[in-house]
N, C-alpha and C positions, 0 to 999 in steps of 0.2 A: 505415560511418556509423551513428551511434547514434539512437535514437528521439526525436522531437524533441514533445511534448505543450505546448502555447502557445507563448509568448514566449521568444526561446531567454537569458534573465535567469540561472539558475543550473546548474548541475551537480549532479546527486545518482546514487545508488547504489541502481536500481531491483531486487531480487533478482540481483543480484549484473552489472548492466548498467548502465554508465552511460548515464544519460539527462537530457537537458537539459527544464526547467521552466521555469513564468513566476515571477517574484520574491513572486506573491501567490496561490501555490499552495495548497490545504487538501490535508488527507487525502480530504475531499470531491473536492473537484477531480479530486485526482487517479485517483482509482477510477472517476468520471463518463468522467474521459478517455480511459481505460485500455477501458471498456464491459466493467466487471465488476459482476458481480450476484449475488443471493444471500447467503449466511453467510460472512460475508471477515474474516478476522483481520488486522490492521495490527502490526508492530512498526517502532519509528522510534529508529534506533539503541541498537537493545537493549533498545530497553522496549516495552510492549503498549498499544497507542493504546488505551484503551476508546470503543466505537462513540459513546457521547455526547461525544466530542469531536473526531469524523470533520470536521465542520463547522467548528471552531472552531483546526482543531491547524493553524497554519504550517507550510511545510516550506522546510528553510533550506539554503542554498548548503552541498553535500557531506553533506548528511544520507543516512544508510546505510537504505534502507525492504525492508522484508521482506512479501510481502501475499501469504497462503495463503488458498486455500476451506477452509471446512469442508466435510467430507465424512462423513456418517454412515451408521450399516448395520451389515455385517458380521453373523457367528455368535456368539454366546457359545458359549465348551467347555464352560462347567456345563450338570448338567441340574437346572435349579430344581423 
């Protein structure tokens, strides 16, 4: 059984899961729903949501969503 976030209205393609939304889903929405936080990168079928459109961006029956953390850190091998 696949994950089901609101109104079961559409089918989309959450990292590589399908998973069923409501027909008046955001990028918002769905990150709220999801109780992700932090530095999140969105792409919405191959393109990169920019975060000032988290709010605003629909997400439509079969849309392909990709949603990473940023994750910072690590060593540099130079030595400055």
């Amino acid at each position: 059984m696949e994950p089901c976030l609101g109104n079961l209205d559409m089918l989309v393609i959450i990292n590589g899961i399908e998973t069923t939304v409501a027909d008046t889903a955001t990028i918002a929405n769905l990150i709220k729903q999801l109780e992700l936080t932090g530095r999140i990168a969105v792409e919405l079928n191959k393109q990169i949501v920019p975060r000032s459109e988290f709010d605003s961006r629909l997400i439509k029956d079969g849309d392909v969503i990709e949603i990473v953390h940023a994750i910072g850190g690590g060593q540099s091998t130079y030595n400055w």
